[in-house]
TIPASE-904445 format. One record per residue (C-alpha): residue in one letter; x, y, z; residue number from 1. Coordinates in Angstrom, 2 decimals, always signed. Layout:
N
{aa->A | east->X | north->Y | up->Z | i->NUM}
...
This chain:
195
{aa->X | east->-12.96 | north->-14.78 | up->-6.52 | i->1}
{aa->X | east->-10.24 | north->-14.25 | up->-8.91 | i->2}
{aa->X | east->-6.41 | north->-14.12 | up->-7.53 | i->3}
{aa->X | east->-2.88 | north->-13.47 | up->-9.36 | i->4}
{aa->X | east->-1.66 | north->-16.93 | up->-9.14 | i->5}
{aa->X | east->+2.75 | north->-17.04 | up->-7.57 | i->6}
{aa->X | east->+3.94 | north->-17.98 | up->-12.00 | i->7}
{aa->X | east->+2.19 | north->-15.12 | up->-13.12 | i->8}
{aa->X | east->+2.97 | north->-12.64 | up->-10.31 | i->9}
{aa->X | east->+6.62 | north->-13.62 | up->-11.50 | i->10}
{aa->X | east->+6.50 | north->-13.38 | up->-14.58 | i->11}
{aa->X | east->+4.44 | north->-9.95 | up->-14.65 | i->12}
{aa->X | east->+7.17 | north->-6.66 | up->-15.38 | i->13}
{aa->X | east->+6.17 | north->-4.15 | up->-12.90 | i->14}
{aa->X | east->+5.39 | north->-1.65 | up->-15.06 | i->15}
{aa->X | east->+4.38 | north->+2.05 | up->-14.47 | i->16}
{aa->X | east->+0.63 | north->+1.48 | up->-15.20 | i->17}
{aa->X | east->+0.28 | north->-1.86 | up->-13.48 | i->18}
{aa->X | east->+2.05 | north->-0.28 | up->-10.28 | i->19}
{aa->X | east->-0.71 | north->+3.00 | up->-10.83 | i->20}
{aa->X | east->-3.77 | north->+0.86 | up->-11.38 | i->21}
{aa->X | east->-2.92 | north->-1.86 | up->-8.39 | i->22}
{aa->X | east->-2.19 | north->+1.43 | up->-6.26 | i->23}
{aa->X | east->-5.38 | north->+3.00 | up->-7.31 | i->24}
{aa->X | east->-7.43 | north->+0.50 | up->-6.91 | i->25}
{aa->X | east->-6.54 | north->-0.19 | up->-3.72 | i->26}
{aa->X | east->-6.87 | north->+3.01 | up->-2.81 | i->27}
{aa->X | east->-9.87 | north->+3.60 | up->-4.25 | i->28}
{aa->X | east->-11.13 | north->+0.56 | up->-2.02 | i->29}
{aa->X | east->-11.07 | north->+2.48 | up->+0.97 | i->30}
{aa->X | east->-12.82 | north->+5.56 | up->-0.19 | i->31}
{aa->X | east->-15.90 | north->+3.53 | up->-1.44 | i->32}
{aa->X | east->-19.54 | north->+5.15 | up->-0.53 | i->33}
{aa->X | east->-20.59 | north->+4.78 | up->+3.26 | i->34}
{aa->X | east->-24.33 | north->+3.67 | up->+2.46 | i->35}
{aa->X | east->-25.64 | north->+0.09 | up->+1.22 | i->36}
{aa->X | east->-28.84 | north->-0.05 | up->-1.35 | i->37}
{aa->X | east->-31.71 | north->-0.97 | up->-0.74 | i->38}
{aa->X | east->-31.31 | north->-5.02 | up->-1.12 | i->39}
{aa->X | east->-27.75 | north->-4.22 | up->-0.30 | i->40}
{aa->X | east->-28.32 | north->-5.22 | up->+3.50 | i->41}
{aa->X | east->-29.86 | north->-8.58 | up->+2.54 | i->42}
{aa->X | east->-26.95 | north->-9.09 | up->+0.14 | i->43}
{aa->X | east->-24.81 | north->-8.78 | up->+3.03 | i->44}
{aa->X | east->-26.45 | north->-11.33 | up->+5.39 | i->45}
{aa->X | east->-26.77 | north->-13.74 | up->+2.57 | i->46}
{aa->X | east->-22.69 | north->-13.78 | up->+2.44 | i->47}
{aa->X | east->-22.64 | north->-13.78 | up->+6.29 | i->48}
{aa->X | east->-24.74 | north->-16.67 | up->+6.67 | i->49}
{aa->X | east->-22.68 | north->-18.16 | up->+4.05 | i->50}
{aa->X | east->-19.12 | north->-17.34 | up->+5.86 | i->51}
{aa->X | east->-20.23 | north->-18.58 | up->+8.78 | i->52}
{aa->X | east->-21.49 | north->-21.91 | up->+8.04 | i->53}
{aa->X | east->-18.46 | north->-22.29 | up->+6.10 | i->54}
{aa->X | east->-16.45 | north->-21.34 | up->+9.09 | i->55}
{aa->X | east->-18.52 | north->-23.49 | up->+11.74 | i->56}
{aa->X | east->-17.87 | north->-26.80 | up->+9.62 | i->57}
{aa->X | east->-14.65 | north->-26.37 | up->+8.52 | i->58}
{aa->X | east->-13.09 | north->-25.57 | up->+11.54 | i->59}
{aa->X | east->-15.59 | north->-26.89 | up->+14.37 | i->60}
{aa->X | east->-13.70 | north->-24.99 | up->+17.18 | i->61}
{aa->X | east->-14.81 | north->-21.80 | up->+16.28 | i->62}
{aa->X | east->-18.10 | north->-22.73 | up->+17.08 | i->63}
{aa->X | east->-17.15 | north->-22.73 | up->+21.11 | i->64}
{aa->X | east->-16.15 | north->-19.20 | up->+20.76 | i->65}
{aa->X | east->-19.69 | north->-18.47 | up->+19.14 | i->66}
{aa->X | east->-21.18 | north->-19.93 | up->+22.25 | i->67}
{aa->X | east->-18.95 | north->-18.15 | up->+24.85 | i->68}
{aa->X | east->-19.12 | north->-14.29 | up->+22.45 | i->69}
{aa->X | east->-21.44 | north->-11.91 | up->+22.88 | i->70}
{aa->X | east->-21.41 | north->-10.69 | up->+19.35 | i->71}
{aa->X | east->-19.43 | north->-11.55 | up->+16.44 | i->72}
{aa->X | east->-18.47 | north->-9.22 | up->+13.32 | i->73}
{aa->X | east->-18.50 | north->-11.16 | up->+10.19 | i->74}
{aa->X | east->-16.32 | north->-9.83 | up->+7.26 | i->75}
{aa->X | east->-17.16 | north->-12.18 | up->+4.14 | i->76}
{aa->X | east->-15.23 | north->-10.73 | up->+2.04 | i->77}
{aa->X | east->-11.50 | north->-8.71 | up->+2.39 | i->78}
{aa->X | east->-10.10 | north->-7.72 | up->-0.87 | i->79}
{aa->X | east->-6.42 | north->-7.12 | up->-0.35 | i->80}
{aa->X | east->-4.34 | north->-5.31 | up->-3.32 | i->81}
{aa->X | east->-0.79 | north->-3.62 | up->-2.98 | i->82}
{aa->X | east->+2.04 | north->-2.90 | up->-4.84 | i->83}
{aa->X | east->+4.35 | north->-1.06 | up->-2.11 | i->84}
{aa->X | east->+1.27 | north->+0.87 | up->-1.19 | i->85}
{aa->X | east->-1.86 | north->-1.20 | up->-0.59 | i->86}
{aa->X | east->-4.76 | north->-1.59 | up->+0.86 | i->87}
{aa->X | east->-7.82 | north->-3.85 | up->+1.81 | i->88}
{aa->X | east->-11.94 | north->-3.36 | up->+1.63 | i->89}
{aa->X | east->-14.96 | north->-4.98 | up->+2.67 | i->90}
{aa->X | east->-18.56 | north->-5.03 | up->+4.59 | i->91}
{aa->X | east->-20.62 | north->-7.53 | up->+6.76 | i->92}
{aa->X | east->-22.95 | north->-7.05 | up->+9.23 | i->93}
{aa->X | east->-22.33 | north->-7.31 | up->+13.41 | i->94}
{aa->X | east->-24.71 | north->-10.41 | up->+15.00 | i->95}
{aa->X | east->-25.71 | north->-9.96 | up->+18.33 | i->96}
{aa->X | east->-27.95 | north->-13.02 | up->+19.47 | i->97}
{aa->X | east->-28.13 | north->-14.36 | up->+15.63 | i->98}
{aa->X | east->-29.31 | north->-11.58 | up->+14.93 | i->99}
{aa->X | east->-27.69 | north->-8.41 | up->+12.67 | i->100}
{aa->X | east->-27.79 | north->-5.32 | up->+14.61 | i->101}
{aa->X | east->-25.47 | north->-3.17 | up->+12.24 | i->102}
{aa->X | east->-23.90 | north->-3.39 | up->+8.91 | i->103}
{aa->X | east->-20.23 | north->-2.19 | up->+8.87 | i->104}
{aa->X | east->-17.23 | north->-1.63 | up->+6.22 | i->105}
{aa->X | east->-13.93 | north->-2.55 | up->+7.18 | i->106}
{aa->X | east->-10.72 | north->-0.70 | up->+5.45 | i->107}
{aa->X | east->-6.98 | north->-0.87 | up->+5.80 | i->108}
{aa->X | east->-4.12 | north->+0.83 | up->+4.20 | i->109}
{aa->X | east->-0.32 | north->-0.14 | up->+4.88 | i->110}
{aa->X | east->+3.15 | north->+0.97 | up->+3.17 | i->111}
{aa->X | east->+5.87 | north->-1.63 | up->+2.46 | i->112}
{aa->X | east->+7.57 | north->-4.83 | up->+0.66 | i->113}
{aa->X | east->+4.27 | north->-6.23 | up->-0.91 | i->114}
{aa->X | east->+3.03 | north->-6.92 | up->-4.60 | i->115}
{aa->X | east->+0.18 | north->-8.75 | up->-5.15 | i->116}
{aa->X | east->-3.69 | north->-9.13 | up->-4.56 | i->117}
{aa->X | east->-5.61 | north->-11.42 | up->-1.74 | i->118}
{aa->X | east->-9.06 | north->-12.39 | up->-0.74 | i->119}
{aa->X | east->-9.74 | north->-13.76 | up->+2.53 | i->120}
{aa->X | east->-12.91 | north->-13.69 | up->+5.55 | i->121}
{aa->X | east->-12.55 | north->-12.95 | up->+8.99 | i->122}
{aa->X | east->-14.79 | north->-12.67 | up->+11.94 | i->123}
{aa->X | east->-14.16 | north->-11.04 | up->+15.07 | i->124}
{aa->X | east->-15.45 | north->-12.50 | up->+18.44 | i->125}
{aa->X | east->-16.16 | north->-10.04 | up->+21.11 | i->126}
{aa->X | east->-15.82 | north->-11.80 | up->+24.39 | i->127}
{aa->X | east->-16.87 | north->-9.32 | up->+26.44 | i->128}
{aa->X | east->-19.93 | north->-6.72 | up->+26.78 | i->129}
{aa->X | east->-17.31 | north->-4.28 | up->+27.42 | i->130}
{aa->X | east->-15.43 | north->-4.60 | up->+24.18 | i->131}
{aa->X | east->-18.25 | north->-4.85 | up->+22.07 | i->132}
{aa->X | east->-20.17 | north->-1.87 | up->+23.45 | i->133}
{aa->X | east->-16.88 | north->-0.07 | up->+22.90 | i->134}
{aa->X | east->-16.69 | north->-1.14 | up->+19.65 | i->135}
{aa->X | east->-20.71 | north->-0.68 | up->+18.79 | i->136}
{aa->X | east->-20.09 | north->+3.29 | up->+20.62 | i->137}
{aa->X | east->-16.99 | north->+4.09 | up->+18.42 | i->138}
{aa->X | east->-17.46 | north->+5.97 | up->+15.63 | i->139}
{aa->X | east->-14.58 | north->+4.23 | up->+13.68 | i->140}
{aa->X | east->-12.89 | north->+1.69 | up->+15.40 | i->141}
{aa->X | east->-9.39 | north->+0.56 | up->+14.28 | i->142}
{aa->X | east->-8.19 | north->-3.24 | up->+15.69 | i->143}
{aa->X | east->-5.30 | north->-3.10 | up->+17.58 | i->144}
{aa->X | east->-3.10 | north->-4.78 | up->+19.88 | i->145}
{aa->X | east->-5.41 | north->-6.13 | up->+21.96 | i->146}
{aa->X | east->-7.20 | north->-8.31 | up->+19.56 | i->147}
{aa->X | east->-5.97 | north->-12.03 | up->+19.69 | i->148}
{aa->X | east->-5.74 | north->-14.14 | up->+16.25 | i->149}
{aa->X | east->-6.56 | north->-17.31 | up->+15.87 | i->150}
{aa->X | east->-5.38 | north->-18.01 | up->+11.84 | i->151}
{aa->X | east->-6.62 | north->-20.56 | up->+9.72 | i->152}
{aa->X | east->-4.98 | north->-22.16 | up->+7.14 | i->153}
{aa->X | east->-6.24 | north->-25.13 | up->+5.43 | i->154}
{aa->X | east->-4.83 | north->-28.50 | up->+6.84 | i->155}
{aa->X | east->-4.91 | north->-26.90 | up->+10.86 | i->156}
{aa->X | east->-7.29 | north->-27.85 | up->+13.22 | i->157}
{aa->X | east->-8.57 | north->-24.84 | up->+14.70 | i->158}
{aa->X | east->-9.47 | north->-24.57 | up->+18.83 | i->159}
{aa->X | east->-10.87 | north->-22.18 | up->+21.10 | i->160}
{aa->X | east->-8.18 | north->-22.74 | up->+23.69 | i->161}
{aa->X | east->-9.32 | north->-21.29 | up->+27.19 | i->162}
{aa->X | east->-6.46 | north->-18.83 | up->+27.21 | i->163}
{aa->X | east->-7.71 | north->-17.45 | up->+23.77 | i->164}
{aa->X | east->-11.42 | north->-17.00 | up->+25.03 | i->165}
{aa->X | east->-10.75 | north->-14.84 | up->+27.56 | i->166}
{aa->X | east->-9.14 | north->-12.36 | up->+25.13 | i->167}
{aa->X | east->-11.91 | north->-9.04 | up->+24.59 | i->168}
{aa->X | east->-11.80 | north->-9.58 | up->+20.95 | i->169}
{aa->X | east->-10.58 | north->-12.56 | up->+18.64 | i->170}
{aa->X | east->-10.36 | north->-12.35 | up->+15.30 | i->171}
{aa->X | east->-9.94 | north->-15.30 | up->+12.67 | i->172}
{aa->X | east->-9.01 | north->-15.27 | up->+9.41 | i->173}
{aa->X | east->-9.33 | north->-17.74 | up->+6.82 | i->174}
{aa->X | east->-10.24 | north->-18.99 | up->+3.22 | i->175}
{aa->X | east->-6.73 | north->-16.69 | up->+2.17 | i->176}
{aa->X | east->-6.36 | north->-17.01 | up->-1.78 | i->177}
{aa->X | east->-3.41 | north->-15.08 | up->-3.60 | i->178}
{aa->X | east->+0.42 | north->-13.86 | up->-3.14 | i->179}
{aa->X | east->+0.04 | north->-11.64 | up->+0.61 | i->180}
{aa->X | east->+0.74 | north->-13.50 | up->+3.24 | i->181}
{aa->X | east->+0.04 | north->-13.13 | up->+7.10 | i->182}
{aa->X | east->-3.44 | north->-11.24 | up->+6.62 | i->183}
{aa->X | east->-4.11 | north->-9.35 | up->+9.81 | i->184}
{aa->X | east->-6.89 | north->-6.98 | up->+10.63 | i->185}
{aa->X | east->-4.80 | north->-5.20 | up->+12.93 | i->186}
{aa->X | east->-4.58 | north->-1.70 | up->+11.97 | i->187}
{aa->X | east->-8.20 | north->-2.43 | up->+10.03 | i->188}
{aa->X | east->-10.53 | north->+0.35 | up->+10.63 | i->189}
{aa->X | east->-14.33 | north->-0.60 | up->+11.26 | i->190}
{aa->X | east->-17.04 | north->+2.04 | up->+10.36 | i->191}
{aa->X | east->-20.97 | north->+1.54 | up->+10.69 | i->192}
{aa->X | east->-22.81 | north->+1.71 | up->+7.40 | i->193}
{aa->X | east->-25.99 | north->+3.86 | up->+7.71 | i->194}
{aa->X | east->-28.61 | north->+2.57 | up->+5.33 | i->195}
């Protein structure tokens, strides 16, 4: 995982070509090819299984709201990039039972005040079999304001509080690296990858 570390993000001029090639590549994340290859799905467990043991020892909480979901969306890998226009890629595979049912991509674009490049995880916790059949029956479904977040940064002790279980869908984020702060997957679109 490489990052643009706060001294050099200062001390970079934002030049014409930097602002085109962190605006195309960000751009160009969320146009990426729909279909995995053939060890591509495996490749994409392997980083699940990864994130989520992570996850489950680091912040022991979370592991209540594995018990109490009835499927959970793992994201290993977001790569964030923006320079007034950005945007954010990545796939991971939806467990129902322990088990992956579907492989999905995730993408995000936004417009504003931003400069810089991230890397971060997040899972999403579907609390309910109605939000996750919604979400399995959609055929792109963008997070809204209905998800709950429970964010971790390093030092906190995350909880599944009983208010925050009873939410349809909770996302957490965590391992952030780089200048972006506040990742979110609201707004994040979520489309199944067809092998």
């Amino acid at each position: 995982m490489s990052d643009i570390s706060t001294q050099q993000a200062v001390h970079l001029p934002p030049t014409r070509r930097r602002f085109l090639a962190l605006g195309a590549s960000a751009l160009g994340l969320a146009a990426c090819n729909n279909s995995i290859s053939s060890n591509g799905g495996a490749t994409i467990d392997a980083r699940v299984d990864a994130t989520l043991n992570y996850l489950y020892n680091d912040f022991p909480g979370t592991q209540q709201l594995r018990d109490k979901s009835v499927g959970i969306l793992v994201m290993p890998l977001i790569t964030e990039a923006g320079f007034g226009l950005g945007g954010a890629y990545g796939r991971g595979a939806l467990r129902v039972g322990n088990t992956t049912v579907d492989y999905y991509n995730s993408a995000q674009a936004s417009f504003g005040l931003q400069i810089g490049a991230q890397q971060y995880a997040h899972v999403l916790f579907f609390m309910t079999n109605a939000a996750l059949s919604e979400f399995r029956s959609s055929a792109g479904w963008a997070a809204g304001a209905d998800v709950e977040y429970a964010i971790a940064n390093r030092g906190e002790n995350l909880t599944a509080e009983t208010t925050t279980s009873r939410a349809p869908v909770i996302a957490v984020v965590f391992g952030q690296a780089g200048l972006i702060a506040g990742a979110t997957v609201r707004g994040t679109k979520y489309t199944r990858i067809i092998p």
